[in-house]
CHARMM-style PDB file with segment names, atoms N, HN, CA, C and O in Angstrom:
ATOM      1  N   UNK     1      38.895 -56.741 -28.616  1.00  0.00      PROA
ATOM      2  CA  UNK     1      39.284 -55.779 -29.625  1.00  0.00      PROA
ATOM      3  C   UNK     1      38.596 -54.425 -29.434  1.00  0.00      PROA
ATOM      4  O   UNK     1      39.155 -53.523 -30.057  1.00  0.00      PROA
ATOM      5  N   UNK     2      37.531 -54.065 -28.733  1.00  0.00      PROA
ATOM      6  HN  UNK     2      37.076 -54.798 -28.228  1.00  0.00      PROA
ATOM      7  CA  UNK     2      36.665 -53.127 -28.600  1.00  0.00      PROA
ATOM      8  C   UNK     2      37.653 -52.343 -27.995  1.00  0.00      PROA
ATOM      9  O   UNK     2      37.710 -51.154 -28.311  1.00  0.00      PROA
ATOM     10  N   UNK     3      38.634 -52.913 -26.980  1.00  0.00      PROA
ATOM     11  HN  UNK     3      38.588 -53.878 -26.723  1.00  0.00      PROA
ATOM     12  CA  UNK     3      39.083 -51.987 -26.008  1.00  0.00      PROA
ATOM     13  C   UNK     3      40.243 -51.012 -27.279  1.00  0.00      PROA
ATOM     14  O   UNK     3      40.442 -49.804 -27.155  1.00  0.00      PROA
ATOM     15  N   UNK     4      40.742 -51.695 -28.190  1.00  0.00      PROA
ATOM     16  HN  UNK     4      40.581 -52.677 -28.291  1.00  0.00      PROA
ATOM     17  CA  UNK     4      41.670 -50.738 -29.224  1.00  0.00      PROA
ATOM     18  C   UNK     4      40.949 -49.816 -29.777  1.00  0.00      PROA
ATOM     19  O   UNK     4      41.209 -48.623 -29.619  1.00  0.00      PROA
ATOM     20  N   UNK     5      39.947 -50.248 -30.501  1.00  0.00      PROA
ATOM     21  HN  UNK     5      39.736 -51.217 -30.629  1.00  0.00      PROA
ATOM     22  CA  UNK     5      39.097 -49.524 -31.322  1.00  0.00      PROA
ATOM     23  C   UNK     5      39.083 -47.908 -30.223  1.00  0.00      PROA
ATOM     24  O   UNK     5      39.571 -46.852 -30.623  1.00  0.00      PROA
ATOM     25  N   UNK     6      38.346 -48.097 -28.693  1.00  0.00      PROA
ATOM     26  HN  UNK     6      37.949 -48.956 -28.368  1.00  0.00      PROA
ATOM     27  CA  UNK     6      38.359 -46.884 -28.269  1.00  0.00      PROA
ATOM     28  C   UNK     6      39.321 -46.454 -28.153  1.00  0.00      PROA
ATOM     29  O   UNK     6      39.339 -45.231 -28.288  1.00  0.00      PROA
ATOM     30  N   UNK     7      40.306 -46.956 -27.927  1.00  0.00      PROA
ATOM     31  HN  UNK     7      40.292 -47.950 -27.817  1.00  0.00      PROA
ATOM     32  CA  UNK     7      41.867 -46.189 -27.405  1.00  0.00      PROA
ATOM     33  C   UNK     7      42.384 -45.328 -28.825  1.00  0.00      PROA
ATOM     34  O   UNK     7      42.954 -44.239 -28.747  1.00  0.00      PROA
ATOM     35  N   UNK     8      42.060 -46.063 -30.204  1.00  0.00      PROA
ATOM     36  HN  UNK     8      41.597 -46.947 -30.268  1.00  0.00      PROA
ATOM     37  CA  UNK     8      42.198 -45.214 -31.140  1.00  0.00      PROA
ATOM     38  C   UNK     8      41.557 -44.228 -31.563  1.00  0.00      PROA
ATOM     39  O   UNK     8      42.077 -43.430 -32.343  1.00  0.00      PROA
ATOM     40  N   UNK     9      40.044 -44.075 -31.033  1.00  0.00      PROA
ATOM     41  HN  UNK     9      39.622 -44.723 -30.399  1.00  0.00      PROA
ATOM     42  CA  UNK     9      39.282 -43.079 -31.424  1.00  0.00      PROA
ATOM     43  C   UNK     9      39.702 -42.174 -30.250  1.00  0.00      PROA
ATOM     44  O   UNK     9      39.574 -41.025 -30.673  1.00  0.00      PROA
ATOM     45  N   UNK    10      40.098 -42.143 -29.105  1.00  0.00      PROA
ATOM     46  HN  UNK    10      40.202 -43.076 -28.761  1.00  0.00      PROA
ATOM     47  CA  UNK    10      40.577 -41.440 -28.219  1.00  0.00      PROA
ATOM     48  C   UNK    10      41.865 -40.684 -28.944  1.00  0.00      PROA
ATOM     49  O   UNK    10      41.954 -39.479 -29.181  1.00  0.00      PROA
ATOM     50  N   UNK    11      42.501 -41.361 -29.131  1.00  0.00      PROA
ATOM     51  HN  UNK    11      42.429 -42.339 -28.939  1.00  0.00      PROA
ATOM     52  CA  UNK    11      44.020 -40.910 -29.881  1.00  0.00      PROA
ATOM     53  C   UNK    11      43.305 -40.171 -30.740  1.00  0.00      PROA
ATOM     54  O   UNK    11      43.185 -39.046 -30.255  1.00  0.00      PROA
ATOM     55  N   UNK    12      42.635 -40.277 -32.046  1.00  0.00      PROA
ATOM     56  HN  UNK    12      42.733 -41.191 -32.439  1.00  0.00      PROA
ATOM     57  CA  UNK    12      42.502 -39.337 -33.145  1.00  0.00      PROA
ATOM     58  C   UNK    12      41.546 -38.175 -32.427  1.00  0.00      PROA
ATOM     59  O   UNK    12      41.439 -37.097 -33.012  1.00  0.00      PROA
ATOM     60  N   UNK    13      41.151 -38.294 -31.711  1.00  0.00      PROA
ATOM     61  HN  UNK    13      41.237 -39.170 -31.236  1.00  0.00      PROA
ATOM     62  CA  UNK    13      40.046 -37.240 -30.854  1.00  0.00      PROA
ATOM     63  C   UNK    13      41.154 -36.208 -30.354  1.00  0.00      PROA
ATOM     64  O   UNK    13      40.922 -35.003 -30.461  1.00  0.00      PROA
ATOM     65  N   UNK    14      42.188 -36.596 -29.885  1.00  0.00      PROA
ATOM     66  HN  UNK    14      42.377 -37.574 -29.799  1.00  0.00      PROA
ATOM     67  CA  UNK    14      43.048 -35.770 -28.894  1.00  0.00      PROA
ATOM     68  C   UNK    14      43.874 -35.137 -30.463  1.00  0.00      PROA
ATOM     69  O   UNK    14      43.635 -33.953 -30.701  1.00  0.00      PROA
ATOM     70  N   UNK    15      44.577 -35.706 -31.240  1.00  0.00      PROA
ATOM     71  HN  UNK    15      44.771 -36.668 -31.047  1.00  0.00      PROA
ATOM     72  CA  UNK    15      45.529 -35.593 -32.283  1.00  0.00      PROA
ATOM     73  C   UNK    15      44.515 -34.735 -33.144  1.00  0.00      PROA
ATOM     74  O   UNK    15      45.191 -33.736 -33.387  1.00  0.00      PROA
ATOM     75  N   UNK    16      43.326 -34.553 -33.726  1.00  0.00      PROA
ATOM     76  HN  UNK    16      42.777 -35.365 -33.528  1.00  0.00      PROA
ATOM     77  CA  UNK    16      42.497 -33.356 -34.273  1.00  0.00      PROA
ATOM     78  C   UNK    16      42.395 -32.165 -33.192  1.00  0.00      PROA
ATOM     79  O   UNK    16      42.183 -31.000 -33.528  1.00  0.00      PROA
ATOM     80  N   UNK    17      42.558 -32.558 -31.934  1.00  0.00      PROA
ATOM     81  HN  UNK    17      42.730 -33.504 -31.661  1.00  0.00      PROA
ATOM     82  CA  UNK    17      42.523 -31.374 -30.978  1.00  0.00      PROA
ATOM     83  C   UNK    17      44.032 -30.324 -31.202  1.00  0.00      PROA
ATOM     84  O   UNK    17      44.260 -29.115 -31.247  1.00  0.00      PROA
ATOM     85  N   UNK    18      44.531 -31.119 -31.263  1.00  0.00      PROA
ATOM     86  HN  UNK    18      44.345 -32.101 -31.226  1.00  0.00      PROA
ATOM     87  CA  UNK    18      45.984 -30.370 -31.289  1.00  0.00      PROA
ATOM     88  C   UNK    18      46.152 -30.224 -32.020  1.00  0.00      PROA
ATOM     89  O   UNK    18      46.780 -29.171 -31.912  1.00  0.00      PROA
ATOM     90  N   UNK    19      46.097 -30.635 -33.836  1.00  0.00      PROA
ATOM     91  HN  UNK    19      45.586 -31.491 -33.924  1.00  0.00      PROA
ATOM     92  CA  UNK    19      46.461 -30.215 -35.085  1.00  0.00      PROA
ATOM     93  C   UNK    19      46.062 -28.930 -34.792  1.00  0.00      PROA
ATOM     94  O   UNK    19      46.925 -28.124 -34.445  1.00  0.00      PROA
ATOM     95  N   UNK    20      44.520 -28.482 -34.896  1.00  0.00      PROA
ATOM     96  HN  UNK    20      43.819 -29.137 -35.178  1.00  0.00      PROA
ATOM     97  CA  UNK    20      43.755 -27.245 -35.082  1.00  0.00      PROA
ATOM     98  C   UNK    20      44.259 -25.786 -34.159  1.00  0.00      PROA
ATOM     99  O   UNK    20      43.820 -24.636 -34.175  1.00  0.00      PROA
ATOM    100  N   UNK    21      45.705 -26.629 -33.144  1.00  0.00      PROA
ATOM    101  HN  UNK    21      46.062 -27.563 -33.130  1.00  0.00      PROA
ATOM    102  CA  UNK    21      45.841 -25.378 -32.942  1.00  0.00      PROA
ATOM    103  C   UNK    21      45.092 -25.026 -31.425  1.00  0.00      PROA
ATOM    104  O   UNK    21      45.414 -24.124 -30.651  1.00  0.00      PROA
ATOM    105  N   UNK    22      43.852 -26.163 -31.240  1.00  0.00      PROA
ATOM    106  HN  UNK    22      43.590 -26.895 -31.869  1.00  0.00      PROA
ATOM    107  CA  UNK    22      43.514 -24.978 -29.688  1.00  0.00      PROA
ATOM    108  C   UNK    22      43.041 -26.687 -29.523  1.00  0.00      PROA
ATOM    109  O   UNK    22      43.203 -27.623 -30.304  1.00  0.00      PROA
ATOM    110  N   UNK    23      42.362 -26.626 -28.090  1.00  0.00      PROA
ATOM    111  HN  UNK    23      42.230 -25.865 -27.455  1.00  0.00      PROA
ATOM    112  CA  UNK    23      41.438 -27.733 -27.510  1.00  0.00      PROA
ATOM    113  C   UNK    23      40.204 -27.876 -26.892  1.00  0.00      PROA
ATOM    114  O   UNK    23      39.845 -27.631 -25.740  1.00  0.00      PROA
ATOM    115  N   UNK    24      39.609 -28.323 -27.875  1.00  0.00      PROA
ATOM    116  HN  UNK    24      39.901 -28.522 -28.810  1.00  0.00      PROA
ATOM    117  CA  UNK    24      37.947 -28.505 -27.951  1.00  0.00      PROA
ATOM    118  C   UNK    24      37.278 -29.120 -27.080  1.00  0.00      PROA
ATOM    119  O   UNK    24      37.582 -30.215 -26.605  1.00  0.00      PROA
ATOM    120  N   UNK    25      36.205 -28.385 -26.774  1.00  0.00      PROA
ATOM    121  HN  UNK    25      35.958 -27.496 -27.160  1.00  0.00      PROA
ATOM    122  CA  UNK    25      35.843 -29.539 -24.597  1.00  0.00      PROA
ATOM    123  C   UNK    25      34.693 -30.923 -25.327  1.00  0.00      PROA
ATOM    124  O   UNK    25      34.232 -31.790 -24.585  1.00  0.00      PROA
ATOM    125  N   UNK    26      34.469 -30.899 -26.445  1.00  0.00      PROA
ATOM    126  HN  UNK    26      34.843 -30.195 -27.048  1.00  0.00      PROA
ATOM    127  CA  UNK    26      33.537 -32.018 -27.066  1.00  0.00      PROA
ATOM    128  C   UNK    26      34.106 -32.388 -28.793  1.00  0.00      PROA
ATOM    129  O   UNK    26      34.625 -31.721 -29.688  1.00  0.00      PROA
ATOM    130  N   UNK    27      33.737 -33.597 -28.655  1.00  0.00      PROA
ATOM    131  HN  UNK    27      33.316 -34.138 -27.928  1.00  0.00      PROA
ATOM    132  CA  UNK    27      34.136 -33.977 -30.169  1.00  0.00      PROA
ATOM    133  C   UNK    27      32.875 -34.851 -30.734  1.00  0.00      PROA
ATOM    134  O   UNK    27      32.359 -35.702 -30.009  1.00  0.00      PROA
ATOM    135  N   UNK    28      32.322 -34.565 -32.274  1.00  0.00      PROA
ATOM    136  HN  UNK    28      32.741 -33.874 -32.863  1.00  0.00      PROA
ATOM    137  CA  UNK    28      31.856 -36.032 -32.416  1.00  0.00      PROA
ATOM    138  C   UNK    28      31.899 -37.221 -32.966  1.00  0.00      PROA
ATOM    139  O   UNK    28      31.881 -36.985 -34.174  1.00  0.00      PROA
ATOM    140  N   UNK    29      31.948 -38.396 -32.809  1.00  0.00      PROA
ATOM    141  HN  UNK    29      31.963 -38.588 -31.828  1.00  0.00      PROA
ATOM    142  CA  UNK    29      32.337 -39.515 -32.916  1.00  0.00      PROA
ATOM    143  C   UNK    29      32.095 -39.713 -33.738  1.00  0.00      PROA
ATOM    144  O   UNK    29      33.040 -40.120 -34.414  1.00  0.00      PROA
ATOM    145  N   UNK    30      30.755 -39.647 -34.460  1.00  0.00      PROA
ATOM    146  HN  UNK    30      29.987 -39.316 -33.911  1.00  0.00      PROA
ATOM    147  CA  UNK    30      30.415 -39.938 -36.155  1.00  0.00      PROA
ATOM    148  C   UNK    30      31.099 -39.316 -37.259  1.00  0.00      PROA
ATOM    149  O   UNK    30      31.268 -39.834 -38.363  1.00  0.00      PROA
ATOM    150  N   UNK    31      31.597 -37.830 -36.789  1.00  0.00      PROA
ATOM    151  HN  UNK    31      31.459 -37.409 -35.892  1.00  0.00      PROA
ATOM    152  CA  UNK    31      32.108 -37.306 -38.598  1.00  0.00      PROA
ATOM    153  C   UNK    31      33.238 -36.419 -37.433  1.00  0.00      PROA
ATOM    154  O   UNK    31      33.432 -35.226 -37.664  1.00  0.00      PROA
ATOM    155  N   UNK    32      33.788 -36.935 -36.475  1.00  0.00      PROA
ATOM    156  HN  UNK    32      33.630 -37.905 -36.287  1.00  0.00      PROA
ATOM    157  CA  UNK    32      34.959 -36.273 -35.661  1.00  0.00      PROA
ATOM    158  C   UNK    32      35.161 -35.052 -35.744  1.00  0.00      PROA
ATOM    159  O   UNK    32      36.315 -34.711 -35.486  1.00  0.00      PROA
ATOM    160  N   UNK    33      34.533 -34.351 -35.982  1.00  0.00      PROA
ATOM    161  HN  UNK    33      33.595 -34.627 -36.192  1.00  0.00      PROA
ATOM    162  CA  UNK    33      34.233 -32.583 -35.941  1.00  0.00      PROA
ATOM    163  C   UNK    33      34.256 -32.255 -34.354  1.00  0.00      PROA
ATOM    164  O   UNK    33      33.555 -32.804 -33.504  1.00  0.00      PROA
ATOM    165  N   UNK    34      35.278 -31.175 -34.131  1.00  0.00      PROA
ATOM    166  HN  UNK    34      35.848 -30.729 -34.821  1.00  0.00      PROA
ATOM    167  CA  UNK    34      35.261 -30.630 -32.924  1.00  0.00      PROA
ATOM    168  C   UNK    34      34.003 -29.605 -33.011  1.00  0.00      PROA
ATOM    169  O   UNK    34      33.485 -29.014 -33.959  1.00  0.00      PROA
ATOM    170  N   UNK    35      33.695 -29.651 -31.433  1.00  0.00      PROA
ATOM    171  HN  UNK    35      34.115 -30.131 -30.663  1.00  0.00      PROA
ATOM    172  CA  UNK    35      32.647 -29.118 -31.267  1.00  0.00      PROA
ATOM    173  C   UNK    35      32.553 -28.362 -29.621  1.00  0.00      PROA
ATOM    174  O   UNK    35      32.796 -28.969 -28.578  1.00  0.00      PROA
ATOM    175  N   UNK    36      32.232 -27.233 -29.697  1.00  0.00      PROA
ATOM    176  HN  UNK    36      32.034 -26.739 -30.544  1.00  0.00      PROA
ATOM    177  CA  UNK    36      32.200 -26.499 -28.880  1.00  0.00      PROA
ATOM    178  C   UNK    36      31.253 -26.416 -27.711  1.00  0.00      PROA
ATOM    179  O   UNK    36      31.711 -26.050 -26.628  1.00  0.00      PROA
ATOM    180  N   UNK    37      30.062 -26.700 -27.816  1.00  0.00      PROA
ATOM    181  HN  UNK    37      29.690 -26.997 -28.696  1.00  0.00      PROA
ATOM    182  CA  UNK    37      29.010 -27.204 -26.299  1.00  0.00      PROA
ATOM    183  C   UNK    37      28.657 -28.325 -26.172  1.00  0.00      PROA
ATOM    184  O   UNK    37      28.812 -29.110 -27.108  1.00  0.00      PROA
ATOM    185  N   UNK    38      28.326 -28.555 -25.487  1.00  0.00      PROA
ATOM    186  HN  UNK    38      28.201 -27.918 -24.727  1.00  0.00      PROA
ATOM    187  CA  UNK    38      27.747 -29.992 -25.016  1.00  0.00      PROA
ATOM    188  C   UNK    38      25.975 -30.082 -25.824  1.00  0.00      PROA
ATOM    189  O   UNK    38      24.913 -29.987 -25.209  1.00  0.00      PROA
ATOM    190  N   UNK    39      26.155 -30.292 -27.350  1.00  0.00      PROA
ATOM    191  HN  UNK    39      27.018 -30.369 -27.849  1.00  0.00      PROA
ATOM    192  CA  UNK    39      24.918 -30.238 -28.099  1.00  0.00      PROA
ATOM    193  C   UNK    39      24.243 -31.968 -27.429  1.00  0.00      PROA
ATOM    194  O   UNK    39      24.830 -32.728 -26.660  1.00  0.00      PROA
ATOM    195  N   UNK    40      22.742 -32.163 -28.120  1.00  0.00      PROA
ATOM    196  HN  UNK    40      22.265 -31.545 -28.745  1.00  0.00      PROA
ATOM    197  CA  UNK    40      22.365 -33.673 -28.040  1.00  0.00      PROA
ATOM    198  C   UNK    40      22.536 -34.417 -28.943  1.00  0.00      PROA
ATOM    199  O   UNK    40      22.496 -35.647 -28.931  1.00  0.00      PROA
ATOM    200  N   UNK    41      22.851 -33.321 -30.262  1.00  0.00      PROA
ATOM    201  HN  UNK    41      22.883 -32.322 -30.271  1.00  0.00      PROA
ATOM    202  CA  UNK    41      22.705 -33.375 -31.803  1.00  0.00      PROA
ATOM    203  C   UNK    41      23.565 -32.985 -32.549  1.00  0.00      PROA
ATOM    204  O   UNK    41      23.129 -32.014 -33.168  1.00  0.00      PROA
ATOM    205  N   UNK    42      25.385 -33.417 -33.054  1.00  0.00      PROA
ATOM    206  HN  UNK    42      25.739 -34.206 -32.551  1.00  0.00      PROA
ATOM    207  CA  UNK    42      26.140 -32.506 -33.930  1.00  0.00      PROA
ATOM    208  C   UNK    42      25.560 -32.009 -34.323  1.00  0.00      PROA
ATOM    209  O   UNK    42      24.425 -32.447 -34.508  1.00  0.00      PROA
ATOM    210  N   UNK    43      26.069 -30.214 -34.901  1.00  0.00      PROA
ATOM    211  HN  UNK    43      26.991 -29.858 -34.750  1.00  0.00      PROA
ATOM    212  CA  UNK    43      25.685 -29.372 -35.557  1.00  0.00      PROA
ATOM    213  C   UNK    43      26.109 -29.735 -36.980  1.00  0.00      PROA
ATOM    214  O   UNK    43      25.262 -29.624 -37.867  1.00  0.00      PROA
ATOM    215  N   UNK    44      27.391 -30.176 -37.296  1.00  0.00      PROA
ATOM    216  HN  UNK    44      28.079 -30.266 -36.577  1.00  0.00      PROA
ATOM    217  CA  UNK    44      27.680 -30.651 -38.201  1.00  0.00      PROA
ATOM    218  C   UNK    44      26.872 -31.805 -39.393  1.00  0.00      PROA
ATOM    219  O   UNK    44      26.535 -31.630 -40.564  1.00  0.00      PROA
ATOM    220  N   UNK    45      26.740 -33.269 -38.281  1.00  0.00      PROA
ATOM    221  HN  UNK    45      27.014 -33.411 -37.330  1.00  0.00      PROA
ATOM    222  CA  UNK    45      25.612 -34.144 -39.484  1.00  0.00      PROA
ATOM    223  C   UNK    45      24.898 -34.656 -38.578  1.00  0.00      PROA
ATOM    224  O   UNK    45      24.749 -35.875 -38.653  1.00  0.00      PROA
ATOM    225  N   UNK    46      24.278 -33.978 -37.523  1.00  0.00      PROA
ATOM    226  HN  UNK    46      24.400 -32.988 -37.462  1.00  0.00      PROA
ATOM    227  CA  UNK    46      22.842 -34.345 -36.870  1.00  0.00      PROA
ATOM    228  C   UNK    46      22.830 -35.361 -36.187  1.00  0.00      PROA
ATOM    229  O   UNK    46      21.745 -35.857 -35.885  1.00  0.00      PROA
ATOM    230  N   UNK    47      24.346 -36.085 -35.655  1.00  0.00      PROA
ATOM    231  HN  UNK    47      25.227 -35.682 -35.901  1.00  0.00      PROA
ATOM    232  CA  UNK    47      24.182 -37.750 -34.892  1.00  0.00      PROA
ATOM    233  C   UNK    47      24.124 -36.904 -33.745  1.00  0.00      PROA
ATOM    234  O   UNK    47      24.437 -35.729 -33.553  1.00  0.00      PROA
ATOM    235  N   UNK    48      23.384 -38.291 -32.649  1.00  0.00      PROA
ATOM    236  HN  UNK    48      23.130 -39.246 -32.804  1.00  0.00      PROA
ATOM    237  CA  UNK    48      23.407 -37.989 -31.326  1.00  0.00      PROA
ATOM    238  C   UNK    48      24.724 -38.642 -30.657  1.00  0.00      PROA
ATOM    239  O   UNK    48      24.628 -39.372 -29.669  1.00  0.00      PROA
ATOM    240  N   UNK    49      26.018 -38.316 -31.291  1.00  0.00      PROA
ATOM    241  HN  UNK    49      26.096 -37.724 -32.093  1.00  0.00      PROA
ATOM    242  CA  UNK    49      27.157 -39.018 -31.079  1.00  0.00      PROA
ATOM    243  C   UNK    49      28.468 -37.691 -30.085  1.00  0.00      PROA
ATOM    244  O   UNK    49      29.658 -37.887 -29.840  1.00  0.00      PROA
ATOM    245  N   UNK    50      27.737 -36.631 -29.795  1.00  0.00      PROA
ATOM    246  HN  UNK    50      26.770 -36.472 -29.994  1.00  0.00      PROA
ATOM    247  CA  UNK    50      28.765 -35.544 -29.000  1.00  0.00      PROA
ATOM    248  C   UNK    50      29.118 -36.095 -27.439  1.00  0.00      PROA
ATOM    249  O   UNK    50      28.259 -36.063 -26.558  1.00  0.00      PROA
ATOM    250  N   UNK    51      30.477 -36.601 -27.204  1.00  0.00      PROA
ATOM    251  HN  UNK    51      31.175 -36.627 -27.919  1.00  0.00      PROA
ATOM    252  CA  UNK    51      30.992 -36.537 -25.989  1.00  0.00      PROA
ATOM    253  C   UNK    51      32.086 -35.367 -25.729  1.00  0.00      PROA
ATOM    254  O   UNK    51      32.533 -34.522 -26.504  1.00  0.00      PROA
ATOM    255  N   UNK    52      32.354 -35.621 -24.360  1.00  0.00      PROA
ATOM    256  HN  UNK    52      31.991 -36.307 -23.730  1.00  0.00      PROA
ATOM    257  CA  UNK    52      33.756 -34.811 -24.017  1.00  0.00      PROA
ATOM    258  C   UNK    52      34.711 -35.651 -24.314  1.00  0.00      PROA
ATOM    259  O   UNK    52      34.644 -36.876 -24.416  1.00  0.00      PROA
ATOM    260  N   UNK    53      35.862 -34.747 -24.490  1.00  0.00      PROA
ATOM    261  HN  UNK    53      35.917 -33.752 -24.408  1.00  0.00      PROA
ATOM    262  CA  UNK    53      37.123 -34.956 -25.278  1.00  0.00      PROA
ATOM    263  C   UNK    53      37.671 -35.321 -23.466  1.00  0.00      PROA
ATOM    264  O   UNK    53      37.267 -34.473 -22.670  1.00  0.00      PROA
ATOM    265  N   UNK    54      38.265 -36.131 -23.037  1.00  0.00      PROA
ATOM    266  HN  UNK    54      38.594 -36.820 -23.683  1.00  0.00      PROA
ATOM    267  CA  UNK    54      38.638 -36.066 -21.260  1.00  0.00      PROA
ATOM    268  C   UNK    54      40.536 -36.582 -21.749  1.00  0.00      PROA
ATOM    269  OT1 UNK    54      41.386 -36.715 -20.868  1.00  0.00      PROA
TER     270      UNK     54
END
């Protein structure tokens, strides 16, 4: 089941990219806020949860 779970957080990662209109090179996984550099730390709520959007 793990393997859905990512394939859906992939999907909503890509589908917030495109609502907003442009495409974001990082997202984060805890509160899905696009995010613009490669932080260690969302700027948003402080998880160490920022990957690239690929």
């Amino acid at each position: 089941m793990d393997l859905f779970r990512k394939a859906g957080e992939k999907f909503e990662e890509t589908k917030q990219s495109f609502m907003e209109g442009k495409e974001t090179p990082y997202v984060c996984r805890s509160c899905e806020e696009p995010v613009d550099d490669d932080y260690d730390h969302c700027p948003h709520c402080g998880e160490e949860t920022v990957e690239p959007v690929e």
